[in-house]
VOGU-3710 file (C-alpha; in Angstrom, 3 decimals, decimal comma):
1> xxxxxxxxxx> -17,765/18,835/-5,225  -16,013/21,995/-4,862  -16,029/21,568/-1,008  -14,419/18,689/-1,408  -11,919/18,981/-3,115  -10,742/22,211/-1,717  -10,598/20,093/2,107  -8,628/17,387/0,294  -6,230/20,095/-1,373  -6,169/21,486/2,626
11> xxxxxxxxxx> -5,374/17,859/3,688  -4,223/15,741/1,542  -0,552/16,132/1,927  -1,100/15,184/5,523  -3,275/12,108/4,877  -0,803/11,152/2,397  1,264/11,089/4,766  -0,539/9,236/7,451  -1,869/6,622/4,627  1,500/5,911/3,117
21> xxxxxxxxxx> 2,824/5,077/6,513  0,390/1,924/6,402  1,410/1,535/2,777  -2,046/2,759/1,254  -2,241/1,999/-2,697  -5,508/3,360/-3,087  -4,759/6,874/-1,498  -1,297/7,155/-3,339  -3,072/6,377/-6,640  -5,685/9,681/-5,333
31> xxxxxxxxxx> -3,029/11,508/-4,827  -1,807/11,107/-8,445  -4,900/11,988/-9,766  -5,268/14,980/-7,344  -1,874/16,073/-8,604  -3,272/15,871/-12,810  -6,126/17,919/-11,386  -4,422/20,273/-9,841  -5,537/20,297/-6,302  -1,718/18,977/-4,838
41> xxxxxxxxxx> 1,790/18,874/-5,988  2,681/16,010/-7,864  6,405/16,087/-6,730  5,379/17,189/-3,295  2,977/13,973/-3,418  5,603/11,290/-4,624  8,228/12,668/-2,063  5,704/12,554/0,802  4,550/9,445/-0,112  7,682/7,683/-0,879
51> xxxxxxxxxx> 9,255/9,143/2,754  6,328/7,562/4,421  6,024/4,329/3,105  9,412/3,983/3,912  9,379/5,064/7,557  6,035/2,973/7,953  8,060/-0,389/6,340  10,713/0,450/8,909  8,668/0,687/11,695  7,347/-2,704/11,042
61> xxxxxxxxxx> 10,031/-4,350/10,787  11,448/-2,440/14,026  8,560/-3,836/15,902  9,138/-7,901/14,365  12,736/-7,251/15,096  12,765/-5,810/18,778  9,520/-5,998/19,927  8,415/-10,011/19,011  6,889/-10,634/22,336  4,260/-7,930/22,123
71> xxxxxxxxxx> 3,367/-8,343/18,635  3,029/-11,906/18,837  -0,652/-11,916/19,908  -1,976/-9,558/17,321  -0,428/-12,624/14,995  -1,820/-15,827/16,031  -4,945/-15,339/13,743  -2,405/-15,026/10,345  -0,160/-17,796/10,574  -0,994/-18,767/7,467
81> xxxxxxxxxx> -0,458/-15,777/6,118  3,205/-15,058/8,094  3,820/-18,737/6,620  2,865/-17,337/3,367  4,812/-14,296/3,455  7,591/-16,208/4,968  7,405/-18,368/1,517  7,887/-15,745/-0,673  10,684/-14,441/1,286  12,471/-17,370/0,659
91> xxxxxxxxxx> 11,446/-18,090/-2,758  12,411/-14,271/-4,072  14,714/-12,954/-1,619  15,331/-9,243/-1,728  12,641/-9,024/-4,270  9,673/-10,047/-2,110  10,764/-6,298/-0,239  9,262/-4,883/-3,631  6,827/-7,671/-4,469  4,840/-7,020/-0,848
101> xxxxxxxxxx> 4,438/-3,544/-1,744  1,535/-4,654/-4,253  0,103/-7,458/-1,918  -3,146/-6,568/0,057  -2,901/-8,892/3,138  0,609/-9,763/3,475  1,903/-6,146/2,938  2,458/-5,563/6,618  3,617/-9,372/7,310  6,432/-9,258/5,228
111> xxxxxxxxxx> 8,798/-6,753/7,180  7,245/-8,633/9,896  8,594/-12,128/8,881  11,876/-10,592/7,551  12,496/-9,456/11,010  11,615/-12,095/12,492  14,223/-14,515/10,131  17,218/-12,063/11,603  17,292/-10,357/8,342  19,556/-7,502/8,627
121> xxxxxxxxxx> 18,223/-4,110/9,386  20,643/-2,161/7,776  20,324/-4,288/4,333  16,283/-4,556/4,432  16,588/-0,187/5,385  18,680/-0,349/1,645  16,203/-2,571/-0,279  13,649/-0,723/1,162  14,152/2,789/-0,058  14,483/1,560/-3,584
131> xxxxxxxxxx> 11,250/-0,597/-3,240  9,273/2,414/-1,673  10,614/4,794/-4,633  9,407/2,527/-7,203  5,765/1,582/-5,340  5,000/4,853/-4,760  6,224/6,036/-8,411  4,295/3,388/-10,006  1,357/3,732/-8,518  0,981/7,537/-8,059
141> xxxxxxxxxx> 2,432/7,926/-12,126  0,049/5,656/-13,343  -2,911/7,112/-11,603  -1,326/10,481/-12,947  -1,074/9,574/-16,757  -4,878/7,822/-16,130  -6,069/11,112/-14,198  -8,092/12,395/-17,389  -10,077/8,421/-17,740  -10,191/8,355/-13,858
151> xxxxxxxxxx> -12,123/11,780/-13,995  -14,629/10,948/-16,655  -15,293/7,547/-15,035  -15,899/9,519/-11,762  -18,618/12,101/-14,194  -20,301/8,768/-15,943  -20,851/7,652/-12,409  -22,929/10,534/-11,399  -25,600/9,247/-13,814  -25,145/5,867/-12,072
161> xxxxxxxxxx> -24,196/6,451/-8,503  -24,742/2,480/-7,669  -22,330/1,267/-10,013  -19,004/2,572/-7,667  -20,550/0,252/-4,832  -21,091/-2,848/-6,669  -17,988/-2,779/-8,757  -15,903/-2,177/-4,771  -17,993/-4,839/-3,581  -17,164/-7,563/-6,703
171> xxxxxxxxxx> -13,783/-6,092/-6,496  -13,342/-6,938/-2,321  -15,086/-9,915/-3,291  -12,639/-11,315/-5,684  -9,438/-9,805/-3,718  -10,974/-11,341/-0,607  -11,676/-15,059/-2,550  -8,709/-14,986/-4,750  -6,524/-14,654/-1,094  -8,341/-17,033/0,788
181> xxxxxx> -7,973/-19,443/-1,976  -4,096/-18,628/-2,804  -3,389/-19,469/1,128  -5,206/-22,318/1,959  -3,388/-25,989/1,001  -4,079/-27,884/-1,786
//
């Protein structure tokens, strides 16, 4: 255990960074219990992972905005999804730039589908930063405050190491049936 957590203290600033590019809740929320442990710096953490998730919203909506005809076949298997995402765009406006910050699956379509609806950069760049402060703050906090029930969870499960892997699996389960049923028509 030691090991371990001495690497992550080694490297988690720099997977941090590399998972908040892709817009990784689970590895912010690690990273805010990491920080109540002790292993990495909680500001250190929230700035790294709020820069990142930024840049990595950016990118993506660089590529849907200059770069449509490459993309475009890494997209034909979601169109119900981009349809989806293109929904909510239009139902909540600027608020579905902090609303897609929480949604597994559409996450990375929404800059997408913003892009490609000639949103402004400059304007979605403005939305975003406060939408990436207040995902990243969120989750990382929360995990933070919950770092002491988070730990003693991780210490009950040493008594049961089986229960992690079926909870993850009812848990992708559920995510996985809950989307699949949310996007298909009625």
């Amino acid at each position: 255990m030691e090991d371990t957590l001495t690497s992550l203290s080694t490297w988690g600033y720099l997977a941090l960074a590399f998972f908040s590019f892709g817009g990784s809740l689970v590895f912010t929320a690690a990273a805010g219990v990491l920080s109540y442990m002790g292993e990495m710096n909680l500001y250190i953490s929230l700035a790294i992972g709020i820069f990142f998730n930024f840049i990595g919203d950016m990118f993506l909506f660089y590529l849907g905005k200059y770069q449509k005809n490459e993309i475009k076949p890494y997209f034909e298997k979601h169109k119900r999804k981009i349809a989806l995402s293109t929904l909510i765009l239009r139902k909540y406006g600027v608020w579905a730039i902090f609303i897609q910050k929480f949604l597994y699956g559409i996450k990375t379509l929404v800059p997408i589908s913003m892009a490609l609806s000639r949103y402004d950069f400059k304007k979605f760049g403005f939305y975003n930063v406060f939408a990436s402060i207040f995902f990243v703050t969120v989750i990382m906090l929360s995990a933070f405050y919950a770092g002491d029930t988070i730990k003693s969870l991780f210490e009950a499960f040493k008594a049961y190491p089986w229960v992690p892997f079926v909870v993850l699996a009812v848990l992708l389960g559920a995510i996985w049936y809950g989307m699949e049923h949310l996007t298909k028509k009625r």
